[in-house]
C-alpha positions as a printed NumPy array, in Angstrom:
array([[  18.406,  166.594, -153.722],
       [  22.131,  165.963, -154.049],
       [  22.085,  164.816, -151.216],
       [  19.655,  162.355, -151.775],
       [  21.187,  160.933, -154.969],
       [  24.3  ,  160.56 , -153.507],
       [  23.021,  158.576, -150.594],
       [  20.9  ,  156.642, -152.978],
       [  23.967,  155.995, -155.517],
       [  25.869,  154.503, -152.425],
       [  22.78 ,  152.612, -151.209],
       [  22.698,  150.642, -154.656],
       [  26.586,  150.035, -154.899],
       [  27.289,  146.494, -154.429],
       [  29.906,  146.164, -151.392],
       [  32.457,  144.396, -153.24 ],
       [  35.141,  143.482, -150.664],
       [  32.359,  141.069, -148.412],
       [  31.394,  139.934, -151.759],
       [  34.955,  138.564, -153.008],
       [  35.711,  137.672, -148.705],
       [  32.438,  135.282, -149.29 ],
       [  33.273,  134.012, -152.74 ],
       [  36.994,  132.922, -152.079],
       [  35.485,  131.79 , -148.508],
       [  33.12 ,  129.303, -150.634],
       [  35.547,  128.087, -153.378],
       [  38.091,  127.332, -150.159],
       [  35.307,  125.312, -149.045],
       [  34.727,  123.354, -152.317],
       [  38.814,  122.871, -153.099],
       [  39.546,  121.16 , -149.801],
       [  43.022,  120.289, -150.791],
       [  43.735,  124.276, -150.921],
       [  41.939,  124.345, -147.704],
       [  43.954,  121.881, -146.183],
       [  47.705,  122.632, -147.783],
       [  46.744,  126.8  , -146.692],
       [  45.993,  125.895, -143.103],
       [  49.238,  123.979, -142.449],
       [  51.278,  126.552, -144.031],
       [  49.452,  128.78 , -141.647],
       [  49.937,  126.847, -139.048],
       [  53.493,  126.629, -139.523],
       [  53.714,  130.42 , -139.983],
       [  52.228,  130.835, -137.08 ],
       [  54.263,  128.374, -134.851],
       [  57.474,  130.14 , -136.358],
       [  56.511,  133.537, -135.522],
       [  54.483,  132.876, -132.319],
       [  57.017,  130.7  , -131.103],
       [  60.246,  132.828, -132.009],
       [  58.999,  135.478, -129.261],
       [  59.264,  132.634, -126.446],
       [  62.051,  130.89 , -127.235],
       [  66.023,  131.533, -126.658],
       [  67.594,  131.187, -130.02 ],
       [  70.721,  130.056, -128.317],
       [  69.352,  127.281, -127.005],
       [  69.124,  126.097, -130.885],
       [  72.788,  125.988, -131.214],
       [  74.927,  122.859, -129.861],
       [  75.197,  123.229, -125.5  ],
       [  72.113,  125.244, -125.292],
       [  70.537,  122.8  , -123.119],
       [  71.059,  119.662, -121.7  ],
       [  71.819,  117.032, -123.4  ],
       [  70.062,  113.626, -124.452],
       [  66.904,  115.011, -122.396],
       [  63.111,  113.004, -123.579],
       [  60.298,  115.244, -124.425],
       [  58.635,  116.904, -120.985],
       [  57.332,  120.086, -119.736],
       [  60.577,  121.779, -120.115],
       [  61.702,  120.838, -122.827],
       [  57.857,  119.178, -125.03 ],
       [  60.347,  117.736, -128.182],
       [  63.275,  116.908, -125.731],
       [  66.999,  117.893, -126.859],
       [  69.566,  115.808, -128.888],
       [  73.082,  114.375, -128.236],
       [  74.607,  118.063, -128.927],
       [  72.47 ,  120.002, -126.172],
       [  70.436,  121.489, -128.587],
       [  66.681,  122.304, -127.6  ],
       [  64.213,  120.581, -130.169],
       [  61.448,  122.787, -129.93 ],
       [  63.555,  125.953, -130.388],
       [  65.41 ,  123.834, -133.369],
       [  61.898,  122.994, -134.825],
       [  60.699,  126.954, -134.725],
       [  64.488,  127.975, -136.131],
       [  64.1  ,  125.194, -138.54 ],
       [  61.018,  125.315, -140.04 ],
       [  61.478,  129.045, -140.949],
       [  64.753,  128.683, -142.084],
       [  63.597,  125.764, -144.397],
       [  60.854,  127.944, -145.996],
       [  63.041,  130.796, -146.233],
       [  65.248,  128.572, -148.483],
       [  62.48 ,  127.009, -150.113],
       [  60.526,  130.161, -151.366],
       [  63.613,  131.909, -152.177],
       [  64.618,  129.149, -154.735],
       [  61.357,  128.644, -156.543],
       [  61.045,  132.032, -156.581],
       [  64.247,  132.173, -158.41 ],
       [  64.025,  129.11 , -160.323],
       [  60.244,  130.047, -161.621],
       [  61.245,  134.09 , -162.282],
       [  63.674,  132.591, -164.586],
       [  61.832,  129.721, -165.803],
       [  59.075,  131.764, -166.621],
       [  61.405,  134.493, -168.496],
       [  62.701,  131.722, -170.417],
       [  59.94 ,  129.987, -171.349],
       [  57.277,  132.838, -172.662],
       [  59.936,  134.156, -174.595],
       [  61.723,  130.955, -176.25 ],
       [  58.319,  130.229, -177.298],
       [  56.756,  133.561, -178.286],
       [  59.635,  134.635, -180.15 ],
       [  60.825,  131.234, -181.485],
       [  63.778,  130.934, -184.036],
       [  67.025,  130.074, -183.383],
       [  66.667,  131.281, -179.777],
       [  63.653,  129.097, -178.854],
       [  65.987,  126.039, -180.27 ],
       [  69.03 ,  127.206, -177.904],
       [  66.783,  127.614, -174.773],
       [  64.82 ,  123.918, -175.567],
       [  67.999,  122.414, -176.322],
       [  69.445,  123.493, -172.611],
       [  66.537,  122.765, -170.768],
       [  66.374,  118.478, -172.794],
       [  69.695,  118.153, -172.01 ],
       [  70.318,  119.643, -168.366],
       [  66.843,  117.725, -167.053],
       [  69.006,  114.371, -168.601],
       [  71.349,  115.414, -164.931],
       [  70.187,  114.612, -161.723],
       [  69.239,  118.119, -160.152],
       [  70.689,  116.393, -156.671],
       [  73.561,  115.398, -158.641],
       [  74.247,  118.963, -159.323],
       [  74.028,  120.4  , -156.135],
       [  75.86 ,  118.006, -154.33 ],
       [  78.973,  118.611, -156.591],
       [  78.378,  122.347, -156.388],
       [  78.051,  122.107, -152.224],
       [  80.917,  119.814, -151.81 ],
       [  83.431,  122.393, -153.756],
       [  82.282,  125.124, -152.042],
       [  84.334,  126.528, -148.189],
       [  81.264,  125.07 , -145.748],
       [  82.384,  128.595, -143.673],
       [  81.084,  130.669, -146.669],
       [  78.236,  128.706, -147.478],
       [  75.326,  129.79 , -145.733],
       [  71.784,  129.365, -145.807],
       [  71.1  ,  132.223, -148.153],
       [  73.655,  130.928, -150.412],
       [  72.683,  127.425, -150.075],
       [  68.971,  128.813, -151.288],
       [  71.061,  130.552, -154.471],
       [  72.343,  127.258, -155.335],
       [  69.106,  125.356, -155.188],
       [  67.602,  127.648, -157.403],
       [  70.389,  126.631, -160.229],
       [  68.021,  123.853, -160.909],
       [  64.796,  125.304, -159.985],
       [  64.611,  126.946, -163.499],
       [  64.546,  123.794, -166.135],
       [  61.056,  122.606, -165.724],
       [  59.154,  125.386, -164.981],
       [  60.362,  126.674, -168.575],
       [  59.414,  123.544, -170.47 ],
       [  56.176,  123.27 , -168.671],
       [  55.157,  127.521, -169.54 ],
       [  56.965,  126.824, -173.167],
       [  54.107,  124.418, -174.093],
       [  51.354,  126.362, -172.615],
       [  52.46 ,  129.541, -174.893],
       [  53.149,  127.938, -178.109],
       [  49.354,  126.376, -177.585],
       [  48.421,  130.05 , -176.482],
       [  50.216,  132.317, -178.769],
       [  47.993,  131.241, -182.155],
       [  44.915,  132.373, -180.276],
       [  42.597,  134.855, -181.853],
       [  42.878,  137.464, -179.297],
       [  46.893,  137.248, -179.39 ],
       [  45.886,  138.199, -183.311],
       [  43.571,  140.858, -182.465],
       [  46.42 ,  142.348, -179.799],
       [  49.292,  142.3  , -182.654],
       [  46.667,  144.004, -185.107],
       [  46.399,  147.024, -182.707],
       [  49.956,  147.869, -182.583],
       [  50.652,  146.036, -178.898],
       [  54.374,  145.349, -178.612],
       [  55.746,  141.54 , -178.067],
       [  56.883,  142.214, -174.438],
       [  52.976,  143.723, -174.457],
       [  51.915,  140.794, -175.708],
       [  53.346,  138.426, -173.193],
       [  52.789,  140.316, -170.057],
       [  48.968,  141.951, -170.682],
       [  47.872,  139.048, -172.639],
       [  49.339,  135.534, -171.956],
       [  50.32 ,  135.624, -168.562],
       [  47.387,  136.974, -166.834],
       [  46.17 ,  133.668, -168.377],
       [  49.033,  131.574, -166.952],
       [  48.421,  132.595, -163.338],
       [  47.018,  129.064, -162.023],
       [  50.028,  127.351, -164.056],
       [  52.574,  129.833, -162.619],
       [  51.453,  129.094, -159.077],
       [  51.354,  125.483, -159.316],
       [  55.146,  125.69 , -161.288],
       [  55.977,  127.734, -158.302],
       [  54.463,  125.459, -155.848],
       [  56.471,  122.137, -157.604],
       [  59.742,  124.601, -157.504],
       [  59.612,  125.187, -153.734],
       [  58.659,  121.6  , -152.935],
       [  62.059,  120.706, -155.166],
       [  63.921,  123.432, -153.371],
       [  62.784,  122.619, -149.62 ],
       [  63.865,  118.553, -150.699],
       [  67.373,  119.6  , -151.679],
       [  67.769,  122.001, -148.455],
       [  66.809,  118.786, -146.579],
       [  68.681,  116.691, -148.469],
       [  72.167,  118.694, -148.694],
       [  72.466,  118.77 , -145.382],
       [  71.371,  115.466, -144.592],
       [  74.883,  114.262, -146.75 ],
       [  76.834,  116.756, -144.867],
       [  76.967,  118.913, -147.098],
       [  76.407,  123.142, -145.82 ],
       [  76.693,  124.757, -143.04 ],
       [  76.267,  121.759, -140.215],
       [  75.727,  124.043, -137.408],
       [  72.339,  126.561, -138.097],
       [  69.048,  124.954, -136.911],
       [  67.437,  123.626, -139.762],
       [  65.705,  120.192, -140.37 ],
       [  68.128,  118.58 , -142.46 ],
       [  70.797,  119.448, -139.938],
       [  69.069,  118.204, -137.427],
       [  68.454,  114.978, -139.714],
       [  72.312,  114.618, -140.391],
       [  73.277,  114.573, -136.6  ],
       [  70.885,  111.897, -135.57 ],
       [  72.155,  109.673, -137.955],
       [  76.105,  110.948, -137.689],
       [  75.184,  110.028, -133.988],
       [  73.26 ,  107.27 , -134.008],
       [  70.155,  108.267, -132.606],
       [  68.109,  105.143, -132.38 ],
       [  70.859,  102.793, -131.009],
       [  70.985,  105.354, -127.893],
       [  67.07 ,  105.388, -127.707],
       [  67.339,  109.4  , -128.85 ],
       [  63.979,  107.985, -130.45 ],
       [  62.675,  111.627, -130.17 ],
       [  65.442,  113.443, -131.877],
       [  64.784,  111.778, -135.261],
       [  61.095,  112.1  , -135.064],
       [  61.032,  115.759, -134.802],
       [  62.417,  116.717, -138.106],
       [  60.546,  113.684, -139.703],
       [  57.418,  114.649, -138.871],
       [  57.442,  118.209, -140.026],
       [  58.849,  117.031, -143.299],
       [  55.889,  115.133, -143.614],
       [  53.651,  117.416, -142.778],
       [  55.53 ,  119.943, -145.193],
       [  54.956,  117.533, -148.042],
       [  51.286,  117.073, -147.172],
       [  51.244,  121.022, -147.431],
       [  53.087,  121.417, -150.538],
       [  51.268,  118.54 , -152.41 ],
       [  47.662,  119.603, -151.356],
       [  48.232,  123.366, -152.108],
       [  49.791,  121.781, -155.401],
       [  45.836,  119.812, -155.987],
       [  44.331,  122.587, -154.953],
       [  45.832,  125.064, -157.428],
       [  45.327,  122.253, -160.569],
       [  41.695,  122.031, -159.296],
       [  42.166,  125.476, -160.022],
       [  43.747,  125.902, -163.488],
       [  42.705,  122.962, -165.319],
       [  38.495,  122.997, -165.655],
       [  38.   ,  119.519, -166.334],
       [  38.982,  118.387, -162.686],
       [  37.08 ,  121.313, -160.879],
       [  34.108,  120.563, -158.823],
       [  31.002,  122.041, -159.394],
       [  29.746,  125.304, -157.839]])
């Protein structure tokens, strides 16, 4: 008979992993933006990792290949001026450029978020101080800021890791006005009441009560952070500013027009990095749709 109730008990309990597979499989459908933005960061995942295993890195690096070379079997994006092999470049340099990207808006949005739940939940003197930083500091250019931190810094000791550190100096300002306003509108709510009535602490407060309802916000912040962050690694470089010599797109970007690409008919070596910073953009701004489909209710489509 135990036997028998047991089976019977498992017979009747839902299978809950299919279940949540099928849902997020059918909101996916529905939020096509998300659907869209997901696949070509897949895709470029993918292409990174898939292609790092066929590739020689050296042939990233300046004399790797032959120079000046148009797309073709051997080489399907062709090389540049340097003798550097596109293709490898583009698998080096996407990675590299996410890498940077997500470690920045990580950073920027950690702090942002740190800032701005407790400036607002805590208010006072404190919440003045922090709103007073972030008015004044969003007055600067964020490019501004990097480009007179990268141009004081030895380009030898700047790497990429450090160039990602630096981005993420200004990843932090409007990720903690944007979370600011969405506490002080949350903080006054009945169940924030009901939570300071049963003895929960502030810190308690913030991270069992407010955040788990600032999780679509928080990704989108994020998502705005590492589109910010992968522009300036783009963009740094592009000036000639960081380390000129690792594979990455705005490298790549700098040297074509350092060496005028187009005037020698190198038509292919600017048209590499351009198109996967387009197709990055289309990424970040339709996983950046997707997830306000997602967090605001009055643009969501129906079930």
């Amino acid at each position: 008979m135990a036997v028998q109730s047991l089976s019977a008990g498992a017979a009747k309990a839902p299978p809950s992993s299919p279940g949540t597979l099928k849902i997020i499989i059918g909101y996916l459908r529905r939020n096509w933006p998300l659907t869209i933005g997901l696949s070509i960061f897949v895709f470029f995942i993918v292409f990174s990792v898939v292609g790092s295993f066929y590739i020689d890195e050296t042939a990233a690096y300046p004399l790797g290949a032959p120079a000046s070379q148009p797309p073709s079997w051997e080489f399907p994006f062709g090389t540049d001026g340097q003798g550097r092999d596109l293709f490898a470049v583009a698998i080096l340099g996407i990675w590299e450029t996410l890498r940077i990207g997500v470690i920045a808006g990580i950073i920027g949005v950690g702090f942002g978020t740190l800032l701005g739940f407790s400036s607002a939940f805590f208010g006072g003197w404190y919440d003045v101080i922090v709103r007073w930083l972030v008015d004044v500091l969003l007055t600067v250019p964020g490019l501004l800021i990097l480009i007179v931190i990268a141009s004081s810094m030895d380009t030898k000791s700047f790497t990429l890791t450090r160039m990602a550190l630096v981005i993420a100096l200004t990843a932090w300002m409007g990720p903690t006005r944007v979370i600011r306003s969405q506490v002080l509108s949350m903080k006054e709510n009945p169940y924030v009441m009901m939570a300071r009535l049963n003895g929960m602490s502030n810190w308690g407060i913030i991270f069992r009560e407010l955040m788990p309802n600032l999780l679509p916000y928080l990704g989108a912040s994020l998502v705005g952070s590492v589109t910010g962050a992968i522009f300036a690694s783009v963009g740094l470089p592009a000036l000639g500013l960081g380390p000129l010599r690792e594979p990455t797109i705005g490298v790549t970007i700098y040297w074509a027009m350092n060496q005028n690409a187009l005037l020698r008919e190198l038509w292919w070596w600017l048209m590499v990095p351009i198109v996967i910073i387009i197709l990055m953009f289309v990424m970040l701004f339709m996983i950046s749709a997707g997830l306000d489909e997602l967090a605001n209710p009055r643009v969501r489509r129906a079930e």
